[in-house]
C-alpha positions as CSV (number, residue, x, y, z in Angstrom):
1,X,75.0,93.6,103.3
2,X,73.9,96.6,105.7
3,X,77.7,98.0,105.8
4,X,77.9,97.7,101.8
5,X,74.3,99.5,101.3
6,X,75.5,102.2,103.9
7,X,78.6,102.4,101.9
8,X,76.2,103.2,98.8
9,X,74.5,105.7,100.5
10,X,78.3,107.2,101.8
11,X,79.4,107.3,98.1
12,X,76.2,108.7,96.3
13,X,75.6,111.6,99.1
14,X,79.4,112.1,98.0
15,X,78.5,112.1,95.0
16,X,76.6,114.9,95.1
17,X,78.3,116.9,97.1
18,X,81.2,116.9,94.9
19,X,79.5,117.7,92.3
20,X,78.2,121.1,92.9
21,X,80.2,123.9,91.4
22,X,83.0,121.7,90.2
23,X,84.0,121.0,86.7
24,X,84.7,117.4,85.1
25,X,88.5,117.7,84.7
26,X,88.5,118.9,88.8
27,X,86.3,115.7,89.5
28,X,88.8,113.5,86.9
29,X,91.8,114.9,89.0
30,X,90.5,114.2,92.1
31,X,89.5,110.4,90.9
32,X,92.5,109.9,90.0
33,X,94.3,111.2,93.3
34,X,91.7,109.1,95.0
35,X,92.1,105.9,93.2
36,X,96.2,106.3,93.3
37,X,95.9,106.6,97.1
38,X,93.7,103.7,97.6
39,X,96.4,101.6,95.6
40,X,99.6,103.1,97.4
41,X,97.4,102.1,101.0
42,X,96.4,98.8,99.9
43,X,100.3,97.9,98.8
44,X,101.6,99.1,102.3
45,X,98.9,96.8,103.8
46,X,99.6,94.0,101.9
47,X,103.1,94.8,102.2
48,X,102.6,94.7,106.2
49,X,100.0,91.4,105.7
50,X,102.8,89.5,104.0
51,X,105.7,90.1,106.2
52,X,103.6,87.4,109.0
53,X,102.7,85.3,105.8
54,X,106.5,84.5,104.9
55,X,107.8,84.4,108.2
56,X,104.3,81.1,109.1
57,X,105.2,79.7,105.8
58,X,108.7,79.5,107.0
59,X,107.5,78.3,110.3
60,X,105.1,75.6,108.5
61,X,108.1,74.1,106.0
62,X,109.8,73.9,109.1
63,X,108.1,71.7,111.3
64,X,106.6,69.7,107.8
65,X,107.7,70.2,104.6
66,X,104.5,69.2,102.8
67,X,102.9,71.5,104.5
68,X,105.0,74.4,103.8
69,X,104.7,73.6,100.6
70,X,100.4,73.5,100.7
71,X,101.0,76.6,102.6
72,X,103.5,78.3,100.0
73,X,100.8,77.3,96.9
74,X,97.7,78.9,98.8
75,X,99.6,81.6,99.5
76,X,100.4,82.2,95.7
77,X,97.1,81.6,94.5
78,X,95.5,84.7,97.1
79,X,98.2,86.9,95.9
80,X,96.9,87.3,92.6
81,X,93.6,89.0,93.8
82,X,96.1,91.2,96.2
83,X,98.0,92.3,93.2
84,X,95.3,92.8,91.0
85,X,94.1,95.4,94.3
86,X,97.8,97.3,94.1
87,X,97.8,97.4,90.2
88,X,94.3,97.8,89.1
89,X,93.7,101.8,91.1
90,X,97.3,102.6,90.4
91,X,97.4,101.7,86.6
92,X,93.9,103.8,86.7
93,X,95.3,106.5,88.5
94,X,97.7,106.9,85.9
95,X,98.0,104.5,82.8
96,X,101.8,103.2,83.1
97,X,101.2,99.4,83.2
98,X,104.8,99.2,84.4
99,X,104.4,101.4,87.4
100,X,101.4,99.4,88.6
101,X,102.9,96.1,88.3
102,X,106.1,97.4,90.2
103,X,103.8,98.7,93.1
104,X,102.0,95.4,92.9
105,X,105.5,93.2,93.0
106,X,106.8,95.5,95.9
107,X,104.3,94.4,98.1
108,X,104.6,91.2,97.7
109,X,108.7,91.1,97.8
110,X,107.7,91.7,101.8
111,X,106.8,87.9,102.0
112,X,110.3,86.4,101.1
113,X,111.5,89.2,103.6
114,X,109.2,87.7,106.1
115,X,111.1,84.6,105.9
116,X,114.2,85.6,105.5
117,X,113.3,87.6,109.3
118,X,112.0,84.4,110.2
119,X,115.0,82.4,109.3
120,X,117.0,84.9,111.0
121,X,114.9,85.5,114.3
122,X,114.1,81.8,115.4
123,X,117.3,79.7,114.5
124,X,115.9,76.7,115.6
125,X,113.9,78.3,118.3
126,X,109.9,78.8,118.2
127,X,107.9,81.7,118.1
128,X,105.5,81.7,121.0
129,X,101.7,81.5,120.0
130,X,101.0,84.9,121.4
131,X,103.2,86.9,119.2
132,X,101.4,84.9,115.9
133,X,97.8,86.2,117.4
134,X,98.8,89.8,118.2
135,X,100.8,89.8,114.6
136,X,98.0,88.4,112.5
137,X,94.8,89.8,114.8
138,X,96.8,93.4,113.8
139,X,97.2,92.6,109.9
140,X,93.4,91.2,109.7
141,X,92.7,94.8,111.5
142,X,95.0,96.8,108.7
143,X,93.1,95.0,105.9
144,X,89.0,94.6,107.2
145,X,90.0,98.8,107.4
146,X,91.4,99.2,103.7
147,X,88.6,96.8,102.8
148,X,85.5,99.2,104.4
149,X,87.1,102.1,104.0
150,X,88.6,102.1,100.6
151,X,88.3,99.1,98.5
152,X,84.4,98.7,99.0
153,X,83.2,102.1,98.5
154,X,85.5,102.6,95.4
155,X,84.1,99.6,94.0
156,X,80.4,101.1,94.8
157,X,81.8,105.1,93.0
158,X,81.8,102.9,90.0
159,X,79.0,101.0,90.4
160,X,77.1,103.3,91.8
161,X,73.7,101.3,91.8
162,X,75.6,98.2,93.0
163,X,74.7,95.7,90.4
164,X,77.7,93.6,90.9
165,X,79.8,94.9,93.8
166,X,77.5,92.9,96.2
167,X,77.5,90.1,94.6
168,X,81.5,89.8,93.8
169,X,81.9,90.7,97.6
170,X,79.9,87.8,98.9
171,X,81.9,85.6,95.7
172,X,85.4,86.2,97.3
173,X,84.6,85.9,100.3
174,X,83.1,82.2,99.1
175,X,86.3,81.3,97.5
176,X,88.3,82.5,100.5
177,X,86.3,80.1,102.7
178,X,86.2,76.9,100.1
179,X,89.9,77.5,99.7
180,X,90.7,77.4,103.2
181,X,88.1,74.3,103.5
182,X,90.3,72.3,100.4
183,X,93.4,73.2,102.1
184,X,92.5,72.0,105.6
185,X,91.7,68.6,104.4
């Protein structure tokens, strides 16, 4: 709650600053650069998040099918939200539906890749446990920063008085933790 009310105070001191001696086409502009880079980094992260995702799914349906299979359903269920984090700033940024749900299906095409990579690297062999912790520990790194340091303090820019970000924060981070609670049992 301290990061997200420092982010507040980030993005209203922001605020202000751009607003002096700027006009509200030069502030539309630079929304719109700003929310059509957020998207762009948040599909190379994801991009880079789902490479590990297909290649432990592969791993997964190999050693047990069923659970390749739990695996491969969770997984599609928490790419909707990532989607909806490509195509939302990008379809913002510039109004073409198409052009945010290619962006949006691009970064998830990295996931198949993953295991097609994994199919091809291991051929029967196993991956050892310390490449899967430097790999992931480096993807949770890539998206706790786009999270911070984009996602959050956009979210705050348009709810400046943060009547909801807050609480939609502390929500998906909720269904993140009951999902991985149902999908351990």
């Amino acid at each position: 709650v301290e990061v997200v009310e420092a982010n507040v105070l980030r993005v209203e001191a922001g605020a202000r600053e751009r607003g002096e001696g700027q006009g509200e086409e030069e502030d539309a502009v630079k929304k719109k650069q700003r929310l059509q880079h957020m998207g762009l980094m948040t599909a190379a992260a994801i991009a880079i998040h789902n490479l590990p995702e297909g290649m432990a799914t592969f791993v997964a349906a190999l050693a047990d099918p069923a659970l390749g299979v739990a695996i491969a359903i969770a997984i599609a269920i928490h790419n909707v939200p990532e989607g909806l984090c490509v195509a939302m700033p990008i379809y913002y940024a510039g109004g073409s539906k198409w052009r945010a749900m290619l962006w949006a299906a691009l970064s998830g095409v990295s996931e198949p890749i993953g295991g097609l990579i994994a199919y091809a690297a291991l051929q029967g062999q196993d991956m050892s446990p310390m490449a899967y912790g430097v790999m992931f520990s480096l993807v949770a790194g890539m998206m706790v920063f786009i999270s911070f340091h984009e996602l959050i303090p956009t979210g705050l820019e348009y709810d400046p008085h943060n009547r909801f970000v807050t609480y939609a924060l502390t929500f998906g981070m909720a269904v993140m933790a009951a999902s991985l609670l149902l999908f351990e049992a």
